[in-house]
RODO-2510 file (C-alpha; in nm, 4 decimals, decimal comma):
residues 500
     n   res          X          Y          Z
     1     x     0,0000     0,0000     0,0000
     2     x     0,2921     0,2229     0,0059
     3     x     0,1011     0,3970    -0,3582
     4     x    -0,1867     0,4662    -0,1333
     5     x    -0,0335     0,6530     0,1270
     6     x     0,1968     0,8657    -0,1424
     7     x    -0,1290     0,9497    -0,3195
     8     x    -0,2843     1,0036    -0,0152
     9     x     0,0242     1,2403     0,1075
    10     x    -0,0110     1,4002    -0,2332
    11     x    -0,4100     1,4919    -0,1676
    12     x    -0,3456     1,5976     0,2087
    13     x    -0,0921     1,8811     0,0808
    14     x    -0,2783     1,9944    -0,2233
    15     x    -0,5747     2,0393     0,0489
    16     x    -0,3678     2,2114     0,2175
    17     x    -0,2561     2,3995    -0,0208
    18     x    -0,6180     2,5014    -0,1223
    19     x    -0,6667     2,6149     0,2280
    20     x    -0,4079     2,7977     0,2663
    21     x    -0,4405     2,9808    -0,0708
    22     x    -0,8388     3,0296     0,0101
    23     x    -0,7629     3,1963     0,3544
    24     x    -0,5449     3,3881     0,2107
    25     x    -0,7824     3,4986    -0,0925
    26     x    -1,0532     3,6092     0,1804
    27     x    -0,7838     3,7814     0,3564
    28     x    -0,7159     3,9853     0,1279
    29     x    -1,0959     4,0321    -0,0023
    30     x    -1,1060     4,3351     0,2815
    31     x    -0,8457     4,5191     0,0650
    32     x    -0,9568     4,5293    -0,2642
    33     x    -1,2810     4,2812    -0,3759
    34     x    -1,6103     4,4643    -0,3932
    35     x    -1,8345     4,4907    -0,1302
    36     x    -2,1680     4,3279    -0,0682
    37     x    -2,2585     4,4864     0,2740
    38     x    -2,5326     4,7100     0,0536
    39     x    -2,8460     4,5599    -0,0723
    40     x    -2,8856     4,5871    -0,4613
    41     x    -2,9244     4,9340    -0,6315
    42     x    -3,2935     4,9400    -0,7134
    43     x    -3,3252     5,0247    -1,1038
    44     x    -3,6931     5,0962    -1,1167
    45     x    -3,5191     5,4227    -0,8381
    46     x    -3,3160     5,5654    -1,0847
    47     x    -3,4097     5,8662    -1,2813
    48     x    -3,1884     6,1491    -1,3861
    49     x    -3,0258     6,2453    -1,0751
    50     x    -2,9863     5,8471    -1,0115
    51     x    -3,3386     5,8764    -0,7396
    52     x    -3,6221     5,8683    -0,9313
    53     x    -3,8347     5,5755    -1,1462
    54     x    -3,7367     5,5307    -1,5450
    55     x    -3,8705     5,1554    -1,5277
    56     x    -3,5276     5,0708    -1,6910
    57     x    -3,5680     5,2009    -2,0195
    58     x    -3,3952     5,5148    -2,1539
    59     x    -3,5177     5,7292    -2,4436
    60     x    -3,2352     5,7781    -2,6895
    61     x    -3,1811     6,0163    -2,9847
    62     x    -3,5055     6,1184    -3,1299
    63     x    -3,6893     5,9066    -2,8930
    64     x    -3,5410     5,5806    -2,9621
    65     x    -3,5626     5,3506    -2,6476
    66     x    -3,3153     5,1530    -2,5109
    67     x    -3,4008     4,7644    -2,4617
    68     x    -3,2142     4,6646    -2,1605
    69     x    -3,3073     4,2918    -2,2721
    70     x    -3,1524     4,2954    -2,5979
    71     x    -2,9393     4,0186    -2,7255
    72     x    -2,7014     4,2053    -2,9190
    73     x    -2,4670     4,3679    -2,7021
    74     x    -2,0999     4,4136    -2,6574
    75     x    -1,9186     4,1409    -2,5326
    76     x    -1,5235     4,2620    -2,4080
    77     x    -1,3265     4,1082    -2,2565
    78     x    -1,1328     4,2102    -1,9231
    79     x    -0,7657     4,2967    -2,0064
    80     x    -0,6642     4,2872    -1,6862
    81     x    -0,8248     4,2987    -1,3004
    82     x    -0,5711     4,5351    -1,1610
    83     x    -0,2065     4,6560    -1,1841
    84     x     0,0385     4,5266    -0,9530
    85     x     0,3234     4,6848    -0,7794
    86     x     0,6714     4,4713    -0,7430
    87     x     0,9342     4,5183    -0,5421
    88     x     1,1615     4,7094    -0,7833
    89     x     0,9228     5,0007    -0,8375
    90     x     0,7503     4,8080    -1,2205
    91     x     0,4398     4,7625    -1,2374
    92     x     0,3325     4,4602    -1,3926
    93     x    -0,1025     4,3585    -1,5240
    94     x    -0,2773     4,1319    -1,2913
    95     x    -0,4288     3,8707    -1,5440
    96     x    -0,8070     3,8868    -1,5606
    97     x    -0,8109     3,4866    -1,4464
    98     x    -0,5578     3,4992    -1,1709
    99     x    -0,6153     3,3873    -0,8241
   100     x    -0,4869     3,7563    -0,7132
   101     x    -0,3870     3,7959    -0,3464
   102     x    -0,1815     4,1235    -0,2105
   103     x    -0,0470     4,2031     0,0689
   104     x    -0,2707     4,3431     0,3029
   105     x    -0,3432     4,7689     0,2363
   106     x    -0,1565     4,7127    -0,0901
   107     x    -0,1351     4,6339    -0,4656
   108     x     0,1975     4,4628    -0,3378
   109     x     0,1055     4,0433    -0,4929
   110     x     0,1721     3,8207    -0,1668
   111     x     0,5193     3,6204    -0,2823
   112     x     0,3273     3,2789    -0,1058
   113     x     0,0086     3,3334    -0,2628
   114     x     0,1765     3,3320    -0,5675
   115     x     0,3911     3,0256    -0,5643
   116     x     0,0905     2,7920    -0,4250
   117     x    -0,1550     2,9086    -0,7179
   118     x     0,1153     2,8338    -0,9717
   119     x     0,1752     2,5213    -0,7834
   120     x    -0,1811     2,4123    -0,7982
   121     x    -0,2556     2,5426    -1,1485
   122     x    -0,3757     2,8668    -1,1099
   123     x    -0,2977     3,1957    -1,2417
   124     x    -0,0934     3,3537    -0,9929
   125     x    -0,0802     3,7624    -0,9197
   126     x     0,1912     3,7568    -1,0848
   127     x     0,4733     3,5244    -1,2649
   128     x     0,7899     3,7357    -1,1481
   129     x     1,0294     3,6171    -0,8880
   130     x     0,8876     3,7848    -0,5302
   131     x     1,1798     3,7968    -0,2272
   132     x     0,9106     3,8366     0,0925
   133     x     1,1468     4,0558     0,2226
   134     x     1,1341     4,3333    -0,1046
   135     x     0,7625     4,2146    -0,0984
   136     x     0,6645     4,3596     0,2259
   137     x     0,9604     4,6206     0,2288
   138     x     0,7231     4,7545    -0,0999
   139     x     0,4119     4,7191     0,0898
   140     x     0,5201     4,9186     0,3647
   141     x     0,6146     5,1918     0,0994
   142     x     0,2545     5,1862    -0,0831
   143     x     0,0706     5,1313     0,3067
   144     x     0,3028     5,4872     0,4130
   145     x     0,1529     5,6042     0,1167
   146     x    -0,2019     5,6003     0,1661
   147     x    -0,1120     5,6879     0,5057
   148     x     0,0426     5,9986     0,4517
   149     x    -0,2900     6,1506     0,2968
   150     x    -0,6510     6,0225     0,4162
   151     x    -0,8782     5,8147     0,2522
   152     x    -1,1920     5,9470     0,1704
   153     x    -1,5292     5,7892     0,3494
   154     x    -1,3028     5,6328     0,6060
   155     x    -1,5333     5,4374     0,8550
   156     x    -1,8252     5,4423     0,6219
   157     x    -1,9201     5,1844     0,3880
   158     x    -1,7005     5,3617     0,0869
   159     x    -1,4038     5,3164     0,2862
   160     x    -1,2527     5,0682     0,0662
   161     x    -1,3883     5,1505    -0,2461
   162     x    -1,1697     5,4859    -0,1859
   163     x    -0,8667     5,2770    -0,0475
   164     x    -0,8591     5,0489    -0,3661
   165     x    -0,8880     5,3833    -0,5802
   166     x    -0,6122     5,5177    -0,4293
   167     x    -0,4573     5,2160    -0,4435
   168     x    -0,4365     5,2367    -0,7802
   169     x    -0,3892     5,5720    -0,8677
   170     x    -0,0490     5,5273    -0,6765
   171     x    -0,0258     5,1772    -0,9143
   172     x    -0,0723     5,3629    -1,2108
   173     x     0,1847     5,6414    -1,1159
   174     x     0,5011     5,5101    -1,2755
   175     x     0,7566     5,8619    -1,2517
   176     x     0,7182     6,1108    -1,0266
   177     x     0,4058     6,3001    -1,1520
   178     x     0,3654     6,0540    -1,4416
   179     x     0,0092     5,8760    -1,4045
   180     x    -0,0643     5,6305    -1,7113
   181     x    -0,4280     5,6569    -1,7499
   182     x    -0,4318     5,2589    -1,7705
   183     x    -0,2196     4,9409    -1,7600
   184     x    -0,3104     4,7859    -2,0788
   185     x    -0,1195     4,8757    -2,3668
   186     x    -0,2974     5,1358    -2,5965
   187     x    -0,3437     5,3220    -2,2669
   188     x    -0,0158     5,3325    -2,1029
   189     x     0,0365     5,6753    -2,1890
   190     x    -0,0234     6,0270    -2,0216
   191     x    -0,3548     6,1893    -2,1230
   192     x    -0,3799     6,5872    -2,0004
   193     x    -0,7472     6,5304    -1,9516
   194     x    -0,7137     6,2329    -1,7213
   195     x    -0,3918     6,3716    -1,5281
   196     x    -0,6127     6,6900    -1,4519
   197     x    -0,8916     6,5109    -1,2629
   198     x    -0,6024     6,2863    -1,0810
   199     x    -0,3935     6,6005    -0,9858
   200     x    -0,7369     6,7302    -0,8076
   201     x    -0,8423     6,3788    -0,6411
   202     x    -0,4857     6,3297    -0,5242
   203     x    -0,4719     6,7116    -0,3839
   204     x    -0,8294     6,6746    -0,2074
   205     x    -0,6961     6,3246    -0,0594
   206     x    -0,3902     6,5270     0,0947
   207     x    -0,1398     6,4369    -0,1451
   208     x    -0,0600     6,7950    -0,2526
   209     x     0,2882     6,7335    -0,3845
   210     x     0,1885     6,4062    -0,5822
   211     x    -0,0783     6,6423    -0,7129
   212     x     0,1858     6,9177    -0,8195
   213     x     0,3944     6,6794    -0,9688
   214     x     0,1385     6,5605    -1,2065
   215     x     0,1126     6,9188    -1,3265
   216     x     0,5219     7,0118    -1,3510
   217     x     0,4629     6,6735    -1,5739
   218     x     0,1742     6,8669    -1,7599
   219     x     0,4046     7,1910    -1,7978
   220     x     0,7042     6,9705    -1,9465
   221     x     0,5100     6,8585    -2,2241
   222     x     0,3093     7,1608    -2,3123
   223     x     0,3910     7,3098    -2,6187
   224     x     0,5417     7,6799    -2,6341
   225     x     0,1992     7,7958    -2,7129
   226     x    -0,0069     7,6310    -2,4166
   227     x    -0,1458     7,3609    -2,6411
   228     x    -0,1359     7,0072    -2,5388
   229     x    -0,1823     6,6532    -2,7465
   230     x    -0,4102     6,4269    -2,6697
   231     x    -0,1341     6,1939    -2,5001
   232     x     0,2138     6,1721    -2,4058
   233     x     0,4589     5,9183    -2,4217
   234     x     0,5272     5,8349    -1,9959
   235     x     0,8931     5,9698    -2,0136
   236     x     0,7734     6,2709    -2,1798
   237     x     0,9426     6,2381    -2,4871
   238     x     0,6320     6,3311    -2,7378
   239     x     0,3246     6,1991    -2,8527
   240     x     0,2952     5,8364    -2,8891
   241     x     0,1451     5,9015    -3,2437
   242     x    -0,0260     6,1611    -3,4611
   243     x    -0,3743     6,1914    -3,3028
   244     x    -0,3024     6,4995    -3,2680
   245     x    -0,3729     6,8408    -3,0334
   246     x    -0,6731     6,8266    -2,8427
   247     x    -0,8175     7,1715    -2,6982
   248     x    -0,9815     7,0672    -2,4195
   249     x    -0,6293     6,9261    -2,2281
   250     x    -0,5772     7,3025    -2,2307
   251     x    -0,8848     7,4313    -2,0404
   252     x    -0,8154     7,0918    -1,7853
   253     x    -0,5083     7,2142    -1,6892
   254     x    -0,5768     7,5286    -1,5643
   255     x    -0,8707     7,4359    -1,3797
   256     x    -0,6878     7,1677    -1,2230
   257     x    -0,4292     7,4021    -1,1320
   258     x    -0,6809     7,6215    -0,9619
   259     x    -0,8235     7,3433    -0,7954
   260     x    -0,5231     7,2299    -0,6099
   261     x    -0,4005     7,5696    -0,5147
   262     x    -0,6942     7,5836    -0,3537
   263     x    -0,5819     7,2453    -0,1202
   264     x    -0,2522     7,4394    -0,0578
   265     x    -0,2034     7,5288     0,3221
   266     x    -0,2191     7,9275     0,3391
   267     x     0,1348     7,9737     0,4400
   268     x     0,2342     7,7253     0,1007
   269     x    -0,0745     7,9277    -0,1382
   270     x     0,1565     8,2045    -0,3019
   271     x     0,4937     7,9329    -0,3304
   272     x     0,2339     7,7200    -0,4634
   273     x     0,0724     7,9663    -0,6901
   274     x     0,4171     8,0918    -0,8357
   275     x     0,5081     7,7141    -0,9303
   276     x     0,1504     7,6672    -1,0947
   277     x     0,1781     8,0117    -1,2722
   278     x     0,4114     7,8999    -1,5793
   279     x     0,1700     7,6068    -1,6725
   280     x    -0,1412     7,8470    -1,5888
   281     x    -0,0039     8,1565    -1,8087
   282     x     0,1013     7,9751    -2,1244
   283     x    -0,2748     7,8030    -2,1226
   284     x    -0,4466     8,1305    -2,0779
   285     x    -0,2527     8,2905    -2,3773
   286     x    -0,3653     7,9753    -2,5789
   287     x    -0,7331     7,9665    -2,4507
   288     x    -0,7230     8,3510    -2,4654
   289     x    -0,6990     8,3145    -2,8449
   290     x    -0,9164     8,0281    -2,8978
   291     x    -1,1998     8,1738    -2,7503
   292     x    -1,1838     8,5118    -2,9010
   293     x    -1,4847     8,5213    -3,0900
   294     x    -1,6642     8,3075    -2,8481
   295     x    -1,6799     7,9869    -2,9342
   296     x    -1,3004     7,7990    -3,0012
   297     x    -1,3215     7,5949    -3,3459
   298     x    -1,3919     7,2576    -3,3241
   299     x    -1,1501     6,9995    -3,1851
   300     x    -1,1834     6,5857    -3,0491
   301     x    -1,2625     6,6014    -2,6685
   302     x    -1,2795     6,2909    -2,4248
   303     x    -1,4711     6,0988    -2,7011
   304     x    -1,1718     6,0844    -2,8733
   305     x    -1,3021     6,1293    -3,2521
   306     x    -1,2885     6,3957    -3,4999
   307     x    -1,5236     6,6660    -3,4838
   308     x    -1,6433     6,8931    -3,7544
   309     x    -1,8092     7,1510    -3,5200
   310     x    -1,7064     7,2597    -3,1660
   311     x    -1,8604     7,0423    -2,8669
   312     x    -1,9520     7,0707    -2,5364
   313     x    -1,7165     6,8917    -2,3893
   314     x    -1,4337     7,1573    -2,5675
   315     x    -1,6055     7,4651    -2,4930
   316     x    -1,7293     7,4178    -2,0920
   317     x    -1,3585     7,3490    -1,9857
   318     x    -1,2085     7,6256    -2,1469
   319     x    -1,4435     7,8285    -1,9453
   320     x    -1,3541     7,6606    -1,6362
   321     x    -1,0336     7,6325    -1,6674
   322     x    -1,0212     8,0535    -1,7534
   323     x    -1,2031     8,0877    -1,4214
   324     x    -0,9360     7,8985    -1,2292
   325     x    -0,6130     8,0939    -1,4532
   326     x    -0,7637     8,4311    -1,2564
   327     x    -0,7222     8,2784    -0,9536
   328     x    -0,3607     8,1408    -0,9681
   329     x    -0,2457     8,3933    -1,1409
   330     x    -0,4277     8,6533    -0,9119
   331     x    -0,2319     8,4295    -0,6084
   332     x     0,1110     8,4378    -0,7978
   333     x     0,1433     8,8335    -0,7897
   334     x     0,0473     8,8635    -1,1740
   335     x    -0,2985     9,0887    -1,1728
   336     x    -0,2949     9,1770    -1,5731
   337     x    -0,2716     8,8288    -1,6844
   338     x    -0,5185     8,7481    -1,3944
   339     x    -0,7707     9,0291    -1,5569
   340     x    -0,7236     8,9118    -1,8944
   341     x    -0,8057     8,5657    -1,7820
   342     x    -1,1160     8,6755    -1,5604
   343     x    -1,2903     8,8780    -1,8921
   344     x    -1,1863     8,6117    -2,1342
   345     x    -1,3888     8,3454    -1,8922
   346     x    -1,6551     8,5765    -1,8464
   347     x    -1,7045     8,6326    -2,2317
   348     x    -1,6854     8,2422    -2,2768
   349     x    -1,9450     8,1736    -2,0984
   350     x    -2,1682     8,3742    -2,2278
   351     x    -2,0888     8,2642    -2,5872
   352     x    -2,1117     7,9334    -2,4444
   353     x    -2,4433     7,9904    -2,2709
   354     x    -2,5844     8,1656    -2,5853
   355     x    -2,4790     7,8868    -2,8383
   356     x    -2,5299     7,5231    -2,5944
   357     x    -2,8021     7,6348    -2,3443
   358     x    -3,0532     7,6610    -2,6393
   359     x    -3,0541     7,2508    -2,6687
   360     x    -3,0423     7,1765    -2,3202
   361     x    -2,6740     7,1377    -2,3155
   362     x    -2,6109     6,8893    -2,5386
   363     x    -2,3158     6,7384    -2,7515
   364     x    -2,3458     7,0244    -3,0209
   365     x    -2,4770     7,4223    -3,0254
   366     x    -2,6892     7,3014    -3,3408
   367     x    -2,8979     7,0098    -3,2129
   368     x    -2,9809     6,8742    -2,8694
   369     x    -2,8304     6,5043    -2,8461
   370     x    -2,7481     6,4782    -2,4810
   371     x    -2,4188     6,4797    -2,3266
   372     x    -2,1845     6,3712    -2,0070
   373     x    -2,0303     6,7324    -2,1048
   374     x    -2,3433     6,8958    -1,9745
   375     x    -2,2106     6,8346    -1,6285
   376     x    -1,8706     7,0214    -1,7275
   377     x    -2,1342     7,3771    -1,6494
   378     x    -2,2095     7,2720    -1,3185
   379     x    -1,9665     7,2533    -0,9713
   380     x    -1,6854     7,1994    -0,9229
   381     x    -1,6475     7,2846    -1,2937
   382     x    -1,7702     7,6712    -1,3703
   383     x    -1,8403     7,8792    -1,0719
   384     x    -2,1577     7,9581    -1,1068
   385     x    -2,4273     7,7573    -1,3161
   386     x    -2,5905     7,8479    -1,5975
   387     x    -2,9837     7,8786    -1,4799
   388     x    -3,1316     7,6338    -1,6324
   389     x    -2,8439     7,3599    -1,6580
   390     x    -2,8784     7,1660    -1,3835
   391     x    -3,2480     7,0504    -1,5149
   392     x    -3,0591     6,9524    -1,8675
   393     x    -2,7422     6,7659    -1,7096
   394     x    -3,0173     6,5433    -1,4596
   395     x    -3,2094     6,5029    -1,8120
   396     x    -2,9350     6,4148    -1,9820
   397     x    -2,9396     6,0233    -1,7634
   398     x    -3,2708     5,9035    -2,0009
   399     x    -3,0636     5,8945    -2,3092
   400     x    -2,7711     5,7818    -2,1497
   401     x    -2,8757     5,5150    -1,8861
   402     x    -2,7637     5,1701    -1,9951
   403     x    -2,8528     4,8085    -1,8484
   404     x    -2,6143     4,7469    -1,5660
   405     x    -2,6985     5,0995    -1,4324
   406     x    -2,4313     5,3153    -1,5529
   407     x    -2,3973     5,5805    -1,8226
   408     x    -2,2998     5,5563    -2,1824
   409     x    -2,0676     5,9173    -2,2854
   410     x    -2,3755     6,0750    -2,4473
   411     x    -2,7060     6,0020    -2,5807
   412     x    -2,5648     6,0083    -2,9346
   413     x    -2,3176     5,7073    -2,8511
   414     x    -2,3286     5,3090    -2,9949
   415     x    -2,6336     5,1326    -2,8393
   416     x    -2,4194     4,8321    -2,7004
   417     x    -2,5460     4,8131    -2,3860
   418     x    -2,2064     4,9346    -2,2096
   419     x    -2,1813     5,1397    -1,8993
   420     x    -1,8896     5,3495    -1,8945
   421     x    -1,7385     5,4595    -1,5476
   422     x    -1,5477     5,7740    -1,6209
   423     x    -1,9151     5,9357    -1,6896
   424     x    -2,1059     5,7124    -1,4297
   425     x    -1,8327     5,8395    -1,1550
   426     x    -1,7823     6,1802    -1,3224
   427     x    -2,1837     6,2248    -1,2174
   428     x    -2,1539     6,0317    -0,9085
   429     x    -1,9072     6,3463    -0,8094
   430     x    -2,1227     6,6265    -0,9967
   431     x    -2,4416     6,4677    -0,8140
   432     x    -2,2515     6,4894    -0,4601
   433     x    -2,1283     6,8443    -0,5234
   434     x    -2,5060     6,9725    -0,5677
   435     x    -2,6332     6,8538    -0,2750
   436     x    -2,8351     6,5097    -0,4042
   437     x    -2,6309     6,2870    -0,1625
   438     x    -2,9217     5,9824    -0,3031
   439     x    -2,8010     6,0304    -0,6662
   440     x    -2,4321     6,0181    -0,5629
   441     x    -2,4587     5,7304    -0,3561
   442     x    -2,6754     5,5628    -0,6358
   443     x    -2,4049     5,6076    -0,9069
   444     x    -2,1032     5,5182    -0,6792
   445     x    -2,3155     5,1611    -0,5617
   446     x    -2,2736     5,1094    -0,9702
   447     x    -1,9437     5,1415    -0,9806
   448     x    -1,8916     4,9765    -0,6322
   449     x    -2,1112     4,5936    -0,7342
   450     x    -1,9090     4,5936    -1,0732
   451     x    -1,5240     4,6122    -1,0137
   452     x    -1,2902     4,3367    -1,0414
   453     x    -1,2061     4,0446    -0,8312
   454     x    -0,9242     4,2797    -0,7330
   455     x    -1,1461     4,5673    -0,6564
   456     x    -1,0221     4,8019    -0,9415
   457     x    -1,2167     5,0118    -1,1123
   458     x    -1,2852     4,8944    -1,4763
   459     x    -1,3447     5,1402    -1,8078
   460     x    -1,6478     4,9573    -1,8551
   461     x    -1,9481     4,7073    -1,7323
   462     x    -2,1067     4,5350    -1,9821
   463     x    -2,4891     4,4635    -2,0019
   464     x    -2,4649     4,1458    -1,7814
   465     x    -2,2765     4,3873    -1,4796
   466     x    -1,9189     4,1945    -1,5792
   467     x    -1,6504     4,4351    -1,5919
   468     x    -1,4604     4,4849    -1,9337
   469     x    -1,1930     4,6430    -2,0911
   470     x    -0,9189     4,8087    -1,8893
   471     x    -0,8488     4,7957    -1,4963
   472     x    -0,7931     5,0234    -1,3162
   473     x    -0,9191     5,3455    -1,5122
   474     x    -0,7152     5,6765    -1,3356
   475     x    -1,0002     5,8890    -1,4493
   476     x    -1,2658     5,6819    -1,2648
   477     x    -1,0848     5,6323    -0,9530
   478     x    -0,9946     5,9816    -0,9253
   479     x    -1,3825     6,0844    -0,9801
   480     x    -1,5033     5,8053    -0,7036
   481     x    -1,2099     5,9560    -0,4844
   482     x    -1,3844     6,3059    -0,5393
   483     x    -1,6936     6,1914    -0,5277
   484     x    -1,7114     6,0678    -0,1729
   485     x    -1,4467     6,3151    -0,0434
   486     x    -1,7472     6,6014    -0,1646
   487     x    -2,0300     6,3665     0,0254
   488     x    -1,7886     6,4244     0,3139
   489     x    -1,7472     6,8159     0,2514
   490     x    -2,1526     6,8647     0,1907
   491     x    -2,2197     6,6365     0,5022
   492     x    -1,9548     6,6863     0,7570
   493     x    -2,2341     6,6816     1,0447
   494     x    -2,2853     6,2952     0,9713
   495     x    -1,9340     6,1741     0,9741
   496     x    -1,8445     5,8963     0,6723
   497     x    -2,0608     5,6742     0,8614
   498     x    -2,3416     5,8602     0,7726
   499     x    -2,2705     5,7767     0,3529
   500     x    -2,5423     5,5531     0,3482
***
């Protein structure tokens, strides 16, 4: 019988080995898998603030409804469930299969997790060689991290959502100030757009100088004239192709700058100011002359296609990034520029007003096909909304509403059936910073029941709720950290405990 016993031997370890590898998989579940402490979002609640009743069909352009029970939707796959940080500062893709386990608080793969799901088959975190020494030295690096700032929510039931978003945002930083907007390949370049919203999550999250590095980044790369491409190459070098300049990078900037002066301690705000200004000026000159006869000409914003007529989503941030120019520059000692910059945003707006409020805010000045843009008029965008468009941008969620709960760009965009979370979070944040606490909380519960295994945030969520395409999304995370830090602001009498 001496067979039986090695086969026997052989079963007892692999068991084992399964424990061991399961314990440590719900271990780690506390730092990064989504949570299920919330009952379901209730679709037939959802209306265009996210808190009202649609019945789960949305009306799309010129009344066409969208079938949440149709057949032929997108199927993508999952590139990736999260980005993983090694020892030697790389970053390496968590495969969408693997058995992922981290070190606890991290994005750090746990070197003993790894070996005993390659040893029973399994995908492990990672393939590369993991020292548990450099492996928790690196985890103590990311953990002082998160430390150093606060995490948004914290004691509330967001409290990981926001962890695992910072998480990654500090994944996804790869160079001092240089924050890929994703892992997987065509997006593993700098986007001005993206790095904007990050710069602003990471300065309301208390990680000011993480948040002025993105920018000196931003500055590096900006052409003479203040114009930007739509990407950069991570070491700065260029443009990765010949996509081309996109105008609204410009208009991001500055109100990003703006934005995290305004998270500057008061004894830091004019040092702070002066190092912004540089970045702030040259974009003013630019936007100065773009907007000079109202309107700037038409450019590709964050749909990323060519346009034959100016958008929305150009136009709005050019106006809110104008606002924010007055202000740094006003801070850095430089009042004409500052002037220039106040009347250029004021005559923006108006032109801007005149030409978009007409169709409700929409994709286009000449036809009203709704838009995620339409939140770019509200707060924390322009400083004061238009009258009537925060009726349009809660409108705006019929056309765009898609089966898993989440928002498609615009009402104009592919009937696939895919939720997008750069717009779902973008209104989760927009919601939150008008007061409707219900709507945020309904869009962030989205986002939260459809991450990963890992707990990143993915670009999108297909019809059926799986996630798809890339994971983690910087643009995303930073709008979910934003999004709960401004439920925090709005509410400070309830505590994060009261984020319910």
């Amino acid at each position: 019988m001496p067979d039986a016993a090695v086969v026997s031997r052989a079963r007892r370890l692999r068991a084992c080995a399964v424990l061991v590898l399961v314990g440590a998989l719900l271990a780690a579940a506390g730092t990064g898998a989504p949570s299920a402490a919330r009952p379901p979002v209730d679709a037939t609640r959802l209306d265009a603030t996210g808190s009202g009743a649609v019945g789960g069909v949305g009306a799309g352009v010129g009344g066409t409804a969208v079938d949440v029970t149709a057949t032929d939707h997108a199927r993508i796959a999952l590139y990736q469930q999260a980005v993983s940080v090694l020892p030697d500062g790389a970053r390496a893709e968590v495969p969408a299969d693997a058995l992922a386990v981290f070190l606890p608080g991290t994005r750090v793969p746990d070197p003993a997790a790894a070996v005993l799901a390659g040893a029973l088959g399994a995908t492990p975190t990672t393939a590369a060689a993991l020292g548990p020494r450099a492996a928790t030295q690196a985890a103590g690096a990311q953990r002082t991290w998160v430390a150093a700032g606060e995490v948004p929510g914290a004691g509330g039931p967001y409290e990981e959502l926001a962890r695992a978003a910072l998480l990654d945002l500090h994944s996804l930083t790869v160079a001092e100030g240089v924050v890929v907007a994703g892992w997987s390949e065509k997006w593993r370049y700098v986007w001005p757009r993206d790095s904007s919203f990050v710069a602003v999550a990471l300065a309301r999250t208390g990680h000011l100088e993480d948040a002025l590095a993105v920018l000196d980044f931003l500055a590096r790369v900006q052409e003479a004239d203040g114009s930007f491409e739509a990407r950069y190459l991570p070491d700065g070098s260029g443009p990765p192709d010949d996509r081309g300049l996109q105008t609204d990078g410009t208009g991001w900037a500055m109100w990003a700058a703006g934005l995290v002066l305004a998270e500057a301690p008061a004894d830091r705000r004019t040092a702070t100011a002066e190092r912004l200004a540089p970045l702030v000026e040259r974009s003013a000159g630019r936007a100065l002359a773009l907007v000079a006869d109202g309107l700037p000409p038409a450019s590709p914003d964050y749909w990323e296609v060519p346009e034959v007529e100016v958008t929305l989503g150009t136009a709005a941030p050019l106006v809110a990034g104008l606002e924010q120019a007055a202000v740094v520059l006003e801070a850095a000692g430089r009042p004409g520029p500052a002037a220039e910059a106040a009347a250029a945003a004021e005559g923006a707006r108006r032109a801007v007003v005149d030409a978009f409020g007409a169709t409700g805010y929409g994709r286009y000045a000449t036809r009203g096909v709704p838009d995620a843009a339409s939140a770019f008029v509200l707060t924390p965008f322009w400083s004061t909304a238009p009258h009537d468009a925060a009726a349009a941008w809660r409108a705006s969620v019929t056309s765009m509403l898609r089966p898993a709960r989440g928002l498609a760009p615009g009402g104009g965009w592919r009937r696939d059936g895919v939720s997008w979370t750069p717009q779902t979070t973008l209104y989760a944040w927009v919601a939150a910073e008008q007061g409707d606490v219900a709507g945020a909380l309904r869009w962030l519960d989205v986002v939260d029941r459809h991450r990963t295994s890992s707990g990143a945030i993915p670009e999108k969520v297909l019809a059926d709720g799986s996630p798809a395409a890339v994971a983690p999304l910087g643009w995303s995370a930073a709008c979910v950290l934003l999004a709960i830090d401004a439920l925090e602001r709005a509410t400070p009498e309830r505590g994060s405990r009261g984020l319910t």
